[in-house]
N, C-alpha and C positions, 0 to 999 in steps of 0.2 A: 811422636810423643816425647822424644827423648828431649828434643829441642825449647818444648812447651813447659816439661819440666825446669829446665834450666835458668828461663823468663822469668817463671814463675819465681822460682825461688831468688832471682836477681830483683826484681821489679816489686813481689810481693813481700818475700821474705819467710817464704812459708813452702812444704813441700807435701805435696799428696801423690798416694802410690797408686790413686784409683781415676788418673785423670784418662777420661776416652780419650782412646785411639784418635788422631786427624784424620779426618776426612776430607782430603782435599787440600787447603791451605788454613793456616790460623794466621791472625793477625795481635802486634801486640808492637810500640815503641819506648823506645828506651835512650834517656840522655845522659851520655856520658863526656866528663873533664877529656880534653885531649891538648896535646902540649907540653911546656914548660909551664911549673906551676908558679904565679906569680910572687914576687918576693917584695914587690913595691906597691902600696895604698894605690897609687893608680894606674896600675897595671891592672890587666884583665883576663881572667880565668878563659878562655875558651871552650866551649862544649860542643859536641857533634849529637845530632838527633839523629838516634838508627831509626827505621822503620822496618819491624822485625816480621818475616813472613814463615812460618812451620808448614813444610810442605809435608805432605802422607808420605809416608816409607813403601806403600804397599804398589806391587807391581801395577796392580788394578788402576790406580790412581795418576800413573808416572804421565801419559799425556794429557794430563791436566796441569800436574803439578809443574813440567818443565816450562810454560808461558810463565813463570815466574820468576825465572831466572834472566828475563829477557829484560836488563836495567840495572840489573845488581850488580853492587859494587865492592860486594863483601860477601863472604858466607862462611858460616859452623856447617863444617863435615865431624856428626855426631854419628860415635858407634857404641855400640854396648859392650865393656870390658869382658864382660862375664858370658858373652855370646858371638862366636866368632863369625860365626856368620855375618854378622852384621857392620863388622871392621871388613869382610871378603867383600861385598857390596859398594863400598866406598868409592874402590874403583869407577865403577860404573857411573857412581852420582855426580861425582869427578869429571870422568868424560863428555857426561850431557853438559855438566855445567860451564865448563870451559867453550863448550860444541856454540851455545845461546848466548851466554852472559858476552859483554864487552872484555876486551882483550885486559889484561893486567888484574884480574875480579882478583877481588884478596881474599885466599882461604886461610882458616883454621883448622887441623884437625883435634877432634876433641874424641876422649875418650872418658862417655863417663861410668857412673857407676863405683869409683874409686872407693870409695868406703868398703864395699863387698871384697876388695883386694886387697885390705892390710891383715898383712898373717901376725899380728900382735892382737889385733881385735877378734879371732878366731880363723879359720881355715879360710884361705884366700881360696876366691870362684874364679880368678884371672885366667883365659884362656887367650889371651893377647899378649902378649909380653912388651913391655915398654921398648925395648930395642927394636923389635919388629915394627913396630907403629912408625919410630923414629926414620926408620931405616926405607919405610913406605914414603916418610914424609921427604925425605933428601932424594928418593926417584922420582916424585910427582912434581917438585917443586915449588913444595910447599914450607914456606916458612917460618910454622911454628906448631908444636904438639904440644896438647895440654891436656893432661888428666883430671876430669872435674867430679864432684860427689853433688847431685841435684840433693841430697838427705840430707848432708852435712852444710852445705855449701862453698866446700872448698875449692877453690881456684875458679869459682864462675864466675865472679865479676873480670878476672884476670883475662879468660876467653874471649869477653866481649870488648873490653880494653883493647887487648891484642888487634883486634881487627880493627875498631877504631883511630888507636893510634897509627895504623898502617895506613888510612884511609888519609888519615891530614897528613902526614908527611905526604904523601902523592896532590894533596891538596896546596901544598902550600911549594912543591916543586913544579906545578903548573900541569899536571897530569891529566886532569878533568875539566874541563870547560864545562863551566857552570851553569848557561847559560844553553848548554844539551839536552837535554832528557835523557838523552841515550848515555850519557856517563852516570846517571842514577846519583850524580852530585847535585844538590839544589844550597844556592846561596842562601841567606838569612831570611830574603822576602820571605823561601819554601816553607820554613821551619814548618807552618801548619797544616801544612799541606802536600806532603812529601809524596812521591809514586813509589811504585812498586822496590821495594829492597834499594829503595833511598837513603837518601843519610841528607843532613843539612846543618852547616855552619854556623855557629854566630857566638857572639862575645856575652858573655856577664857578670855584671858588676858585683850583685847581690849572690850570697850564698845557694847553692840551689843543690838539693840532694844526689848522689852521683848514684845512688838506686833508685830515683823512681823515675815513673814511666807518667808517659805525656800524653 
């Protein structure tokens, strides 16, 4: 759910506290600017198409949810700031995902919820401590922590950038063979027709919104 939130609020620009639980997987794409940002008329913006997949958190769900990991190239490891349990769990998500996905899959850990944790806007719910998160993320080897607010919308586009721009640097140093399936990279033909926790490359001319979804 947490994941769904985040989309949402990237994609739609709007946030609701009463979205059902996943069941199973949700499906949703998003293209974002990746690159140097052009400084010359005919130069050309670059964008990466995610193809965004929200698996179920729930035990119940896990050997369904894990054939989805089986292609991706990317992933948000989303924990609830305000619920530790759900940052103890990451582990695990961690291990399967490494265990399926292709070798180099690029994580994010995100923690959202941030809003509920500024002790200026009333009593922080934080039972995570940003050190610890960090300090998870330098043993898993993980790259990058970001704390996002799905209510506010703060740092969410930032989380999906992140993995993005991590995706075309690996792109553009010959990491993926495009021409795989199994790297979950699809060249330009892909764009509309991306598989599972794919992403897809291509150049554009014309302005084209860095929130919305395709």
């Amino acid at each position: 759910m947490l994941i769904v939130q985040l989309s949402v609020r990237l994609c739609e620009g709007r946030f609701s506290s009463t979205h059902d639980v996943t069941i199973g997987v949700e499906f949703s794409s998003l293209l974002l600017p990746v690159g140097p940002v052009p400084t010359q008329p005919t130069q050309r913006q670059k964008f990466l198409k995610l193809s965004l997949w929200d698996t179920a958190g729930q035990e119940t769900y896990k050997s369904v949810t894990r054939s989805y990991f089986r292609g991706a190239s990317g992933a948000l490891v989303v924990f609830d700031l305000t619920r530790r349990a759900t940052f103890e769990s990451a582990t695990s998500w961690l291990t399967d995902l490494r265990a399926i996905a292709e070798d180099g899959v690029v994580v994010v850990l995100v923690g959202n919820k941030s809003d509920l944790c500024d002790e200026a806007t009333g009593p922080s719910k934080r039972e995570v401590p940003r050190a610890e998160a960090l300090a998870w993320c330098k043993a898993n080897n993980i790259f990058a922590y970001i704390e996002t607010s799905a209510k506010s919308g703060a740092n969410v586009e930032d989380a999906f950038l992140h993995v993005a721009q991590k995706i075309y640097e690996g792109i553009e140093a010959g990491r993926y063979d495009l021409n795989d399936r199994r790297s979950g990279v699809k060249a330009a033909a892909g764009l509309h027709g991306s598989g599972r926790g794919g992403v897809s490359l291509r150049d554009a001319r014309a302005k084209t919104s860095t929130n919305g979804c395709c």
